[in-house]
C-alpha positions as CSV (number, residue, x, y, z in Angstrom):
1,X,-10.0,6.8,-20.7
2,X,-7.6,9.2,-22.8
3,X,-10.7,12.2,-22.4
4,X,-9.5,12.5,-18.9
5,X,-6.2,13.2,-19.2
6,X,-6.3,16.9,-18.1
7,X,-7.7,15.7,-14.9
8,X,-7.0,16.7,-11.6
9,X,-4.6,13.9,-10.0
10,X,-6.3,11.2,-8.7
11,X,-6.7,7.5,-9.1
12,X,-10.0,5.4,-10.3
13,X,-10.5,1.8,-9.8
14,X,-12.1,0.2,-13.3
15,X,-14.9,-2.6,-12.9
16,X,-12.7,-5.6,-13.0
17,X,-10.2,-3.7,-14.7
18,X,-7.2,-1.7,-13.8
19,X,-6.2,1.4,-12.1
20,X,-6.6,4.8,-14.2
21,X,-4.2,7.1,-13.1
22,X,-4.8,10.8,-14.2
23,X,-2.9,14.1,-13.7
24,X,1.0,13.5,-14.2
25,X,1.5,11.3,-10.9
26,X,4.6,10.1,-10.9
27,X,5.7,6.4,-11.0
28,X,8.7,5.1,-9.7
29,X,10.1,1.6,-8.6
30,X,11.0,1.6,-4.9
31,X,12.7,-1.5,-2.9
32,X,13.4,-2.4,0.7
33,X,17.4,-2.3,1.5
34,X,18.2,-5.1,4.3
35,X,20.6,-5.5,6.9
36,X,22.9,-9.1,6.8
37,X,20.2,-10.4,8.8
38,X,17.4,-10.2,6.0
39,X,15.8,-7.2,7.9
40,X,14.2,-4.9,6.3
41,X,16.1,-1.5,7.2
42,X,14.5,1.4,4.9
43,X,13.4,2.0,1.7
44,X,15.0,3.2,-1.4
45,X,14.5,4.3,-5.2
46,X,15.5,2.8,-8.2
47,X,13.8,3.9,-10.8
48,X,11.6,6.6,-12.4
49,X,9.1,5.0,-14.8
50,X,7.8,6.9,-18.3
51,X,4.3,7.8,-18.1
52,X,1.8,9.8,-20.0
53,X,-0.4,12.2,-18.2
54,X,-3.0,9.1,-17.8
55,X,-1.8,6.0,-17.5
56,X,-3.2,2.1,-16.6
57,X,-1.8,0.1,-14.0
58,X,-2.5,-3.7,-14.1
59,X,-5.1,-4.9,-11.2
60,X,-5.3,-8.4,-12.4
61,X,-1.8,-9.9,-11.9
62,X,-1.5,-11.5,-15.1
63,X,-0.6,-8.5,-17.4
64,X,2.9,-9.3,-19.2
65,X,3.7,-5.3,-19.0
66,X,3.5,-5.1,-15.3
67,X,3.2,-2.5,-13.8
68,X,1.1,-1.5,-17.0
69,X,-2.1,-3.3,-17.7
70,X,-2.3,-5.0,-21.5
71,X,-5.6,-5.6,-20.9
72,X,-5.1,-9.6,-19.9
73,X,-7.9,-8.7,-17.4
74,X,-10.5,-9.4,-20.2
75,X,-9.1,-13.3,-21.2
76,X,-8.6,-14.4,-17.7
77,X,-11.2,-15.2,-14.8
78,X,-10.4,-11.9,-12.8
79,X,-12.9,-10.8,-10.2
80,X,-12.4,-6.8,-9.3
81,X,-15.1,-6.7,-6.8
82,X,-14.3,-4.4,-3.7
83,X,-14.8,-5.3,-0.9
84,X,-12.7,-3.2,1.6
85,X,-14.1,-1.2,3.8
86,X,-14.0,3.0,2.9
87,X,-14.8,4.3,6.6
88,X,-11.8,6.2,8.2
89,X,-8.8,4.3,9.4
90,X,-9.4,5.5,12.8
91,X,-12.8,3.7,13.1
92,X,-10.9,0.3,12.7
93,X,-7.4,0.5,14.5
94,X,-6.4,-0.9,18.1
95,X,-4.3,1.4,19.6
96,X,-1.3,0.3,22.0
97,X,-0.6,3.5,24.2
98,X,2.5,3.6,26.1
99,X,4.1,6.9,27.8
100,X,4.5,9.8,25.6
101,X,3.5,7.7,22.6
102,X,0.4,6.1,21.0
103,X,0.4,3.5,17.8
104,X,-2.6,2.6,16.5
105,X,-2.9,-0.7,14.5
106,X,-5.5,-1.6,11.1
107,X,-4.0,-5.2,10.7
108,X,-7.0,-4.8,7.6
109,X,-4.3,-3.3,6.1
110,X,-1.1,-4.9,6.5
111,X,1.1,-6.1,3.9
112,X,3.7,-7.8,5.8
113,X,6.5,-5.5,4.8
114,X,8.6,-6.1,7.7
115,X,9.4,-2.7,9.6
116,X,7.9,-3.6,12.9
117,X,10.0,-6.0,14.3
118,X,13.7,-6.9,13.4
119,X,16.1,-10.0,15.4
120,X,15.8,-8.2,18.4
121,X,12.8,-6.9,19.3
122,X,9.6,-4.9,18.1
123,X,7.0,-2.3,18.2
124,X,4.6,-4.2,20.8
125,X,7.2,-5.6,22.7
126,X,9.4,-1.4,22.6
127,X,5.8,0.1,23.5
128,X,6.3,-1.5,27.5
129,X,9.4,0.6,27.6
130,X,9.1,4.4,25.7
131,X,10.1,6.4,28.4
132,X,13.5,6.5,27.4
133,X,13.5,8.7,24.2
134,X,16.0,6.5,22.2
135,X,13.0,3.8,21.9
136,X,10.7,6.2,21.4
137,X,12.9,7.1,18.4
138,X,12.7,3.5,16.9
139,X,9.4,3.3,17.3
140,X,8.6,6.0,15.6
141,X,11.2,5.1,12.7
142,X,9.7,1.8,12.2
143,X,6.1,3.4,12.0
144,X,7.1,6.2,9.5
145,X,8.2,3.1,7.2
146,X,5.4,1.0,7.0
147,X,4.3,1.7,3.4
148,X,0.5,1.0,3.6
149,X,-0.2,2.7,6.9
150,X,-1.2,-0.2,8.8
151,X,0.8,1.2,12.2
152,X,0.7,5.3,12.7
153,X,1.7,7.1,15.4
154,X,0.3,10.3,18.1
155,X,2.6,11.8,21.1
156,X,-0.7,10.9,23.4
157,X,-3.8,8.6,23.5
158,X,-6.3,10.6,21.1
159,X,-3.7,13.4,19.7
160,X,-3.1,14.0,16.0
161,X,-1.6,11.4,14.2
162,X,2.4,12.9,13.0
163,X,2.9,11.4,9.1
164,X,6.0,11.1,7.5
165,X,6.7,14.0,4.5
166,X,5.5,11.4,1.7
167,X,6.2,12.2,-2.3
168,X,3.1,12.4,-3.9
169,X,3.5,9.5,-6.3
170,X,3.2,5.6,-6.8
171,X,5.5,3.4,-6.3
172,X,6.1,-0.2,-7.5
173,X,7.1,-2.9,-4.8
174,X,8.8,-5.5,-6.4
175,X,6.8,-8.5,-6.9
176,X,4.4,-6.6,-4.6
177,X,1.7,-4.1,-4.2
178,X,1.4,-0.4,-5.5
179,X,2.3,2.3,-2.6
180,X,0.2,5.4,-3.0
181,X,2.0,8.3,-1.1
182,X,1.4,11.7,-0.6
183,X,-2.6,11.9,-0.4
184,X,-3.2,11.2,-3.9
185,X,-7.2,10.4,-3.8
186,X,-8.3,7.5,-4.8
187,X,-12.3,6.6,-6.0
188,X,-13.8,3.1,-6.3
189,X,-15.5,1.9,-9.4
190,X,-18.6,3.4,-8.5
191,X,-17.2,6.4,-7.5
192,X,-17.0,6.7,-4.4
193,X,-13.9,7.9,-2.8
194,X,-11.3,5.8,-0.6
195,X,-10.6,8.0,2.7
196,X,-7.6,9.9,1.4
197,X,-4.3,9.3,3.2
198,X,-0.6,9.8,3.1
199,X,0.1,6.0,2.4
200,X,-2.0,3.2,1.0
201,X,-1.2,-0.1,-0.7
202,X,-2.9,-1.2,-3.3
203,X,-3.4,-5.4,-4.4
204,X,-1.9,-5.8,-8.1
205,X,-1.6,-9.7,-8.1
206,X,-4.9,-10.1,-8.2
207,X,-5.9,-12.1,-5.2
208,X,-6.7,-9.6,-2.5
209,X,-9.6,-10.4,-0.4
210,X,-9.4,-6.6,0.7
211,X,-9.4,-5.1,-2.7
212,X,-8.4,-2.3,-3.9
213,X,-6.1,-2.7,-0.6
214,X,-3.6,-5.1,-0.7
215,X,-3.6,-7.4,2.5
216,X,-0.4,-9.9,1.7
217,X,-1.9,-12.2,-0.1
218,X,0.8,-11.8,-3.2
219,X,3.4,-13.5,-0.9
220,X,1.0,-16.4,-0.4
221,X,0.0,-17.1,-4.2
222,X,3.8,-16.4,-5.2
223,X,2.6,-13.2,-7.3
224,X,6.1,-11.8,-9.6
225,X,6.6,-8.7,-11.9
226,X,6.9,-12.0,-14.0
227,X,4.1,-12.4,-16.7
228,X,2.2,-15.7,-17.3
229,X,2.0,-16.9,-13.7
230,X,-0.8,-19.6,-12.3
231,X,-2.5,-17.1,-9.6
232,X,-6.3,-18.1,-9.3
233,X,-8.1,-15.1,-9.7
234,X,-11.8,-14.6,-8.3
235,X,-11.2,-17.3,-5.7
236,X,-11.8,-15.3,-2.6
237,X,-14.5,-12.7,-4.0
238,X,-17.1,-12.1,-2.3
């Protein structure tokens, strides 16, 4: 992998291997700060890993580096296969339209990060009401925070959808996926490109039955930045 180091930046997904990430993207550690309540409130740095120009990210969940694969891929049962769909996000999303506001919806994608809701209410439930421009506001708050780009936003049914400014660079969720920002492209293993976008999450416990998107399933098997955990790899391949 080292021959493409001078690269242009982008981000290749290795036959049941890990990520290669070429070009100098930057990789930092990024965490959720809650309210009292356990509600997720926005999202902060903490740390600004040291990379080389190319760098390997592990894909397996086993690698006892993480983020950084050790190549633990090659001793454990780890299926890689693909299986999410590369078509445009806008040719799988439901979108809830509401006045002056339009949120469309790729639940393919979700990670469960929290944003949408909080003790009192939510997006679905704020949508029956965006006339006044305070909800509007939160609406489009909790959108602009949702890390994998499950839930964007238009000001009308069909109008272009308004993105946060995003850093380009990947970020580490603890004891969760990877958060692509900033339209870094990123190919399958057989080359073919991912739809580029502001925001993506990508699976690094191994388990994903949307990889290389993560859809959740690291809360479910109890993925950690730990190393040495049980996670059954391979079992929801396809």
């Amino acid at each position: 992998e080292d021959e493409m180091a001078g690269e242009s930046q982008k981000r290749t997904v290795r036959p049941n291997g890990p990520y290669i990430v070429r070009g100098g993207i930057p990789l930092v550690r990024k965490e959720q700060v809650m309210s009292e309540y356990g509600e997720p409130l926005t999202w902060k740095k903490v740390d600004v890993l040291t990379t080389e120009s190319t760098y390997r990210l592990c894909r397996c969940g086993q690698s006892k580096t993480k983020p950084f694969c050790d190549s633990t891929h090659t001793l454990v049962d780890f299926d890689g296969h693909e299986t999410a769909d590369t078509g445009p996000i806008a040719d799988r999303e439901t979108t809830f339209t509401g006045q002056r506001i339009a949120v469309g919806d790729d639940h393919s994608l979700c990670v469960h990060s929290g944003f949408c809701g909080n003790r009192i209410t939510n997006i679905w439930k704020m949508l029956k009401d965006p006339d006044d421009s305070v909800v509007r506001g939160q609406i489009m708050a909790m959108v602009e925070k949702c890390p994998s780009g499950t839930l964007t936003f238009a000001l009308e049914a069909d109008g272009e959808v308004v993105e946060p400014d995003l850093p380009k660079e990947i970020a580490v969720i603890p004891d969760g996926p990877l958060w692509v920002s900033g339209g870094i492209p990123v190919e399958r293993r057989d080359g073919q490109p991912l739809e580029t976008r502001n925001r993506m999450t990508l699976c690094r416990c191994g388990a994903s039955s949307n990889k290389p998107f993560c859809d959740g399933t690291h809360k479910k098997v109890g993925f950690t930045d730990g190393p040495g955990l049980p996670i059954q790899l391979g079992a929801t391949s396809h």
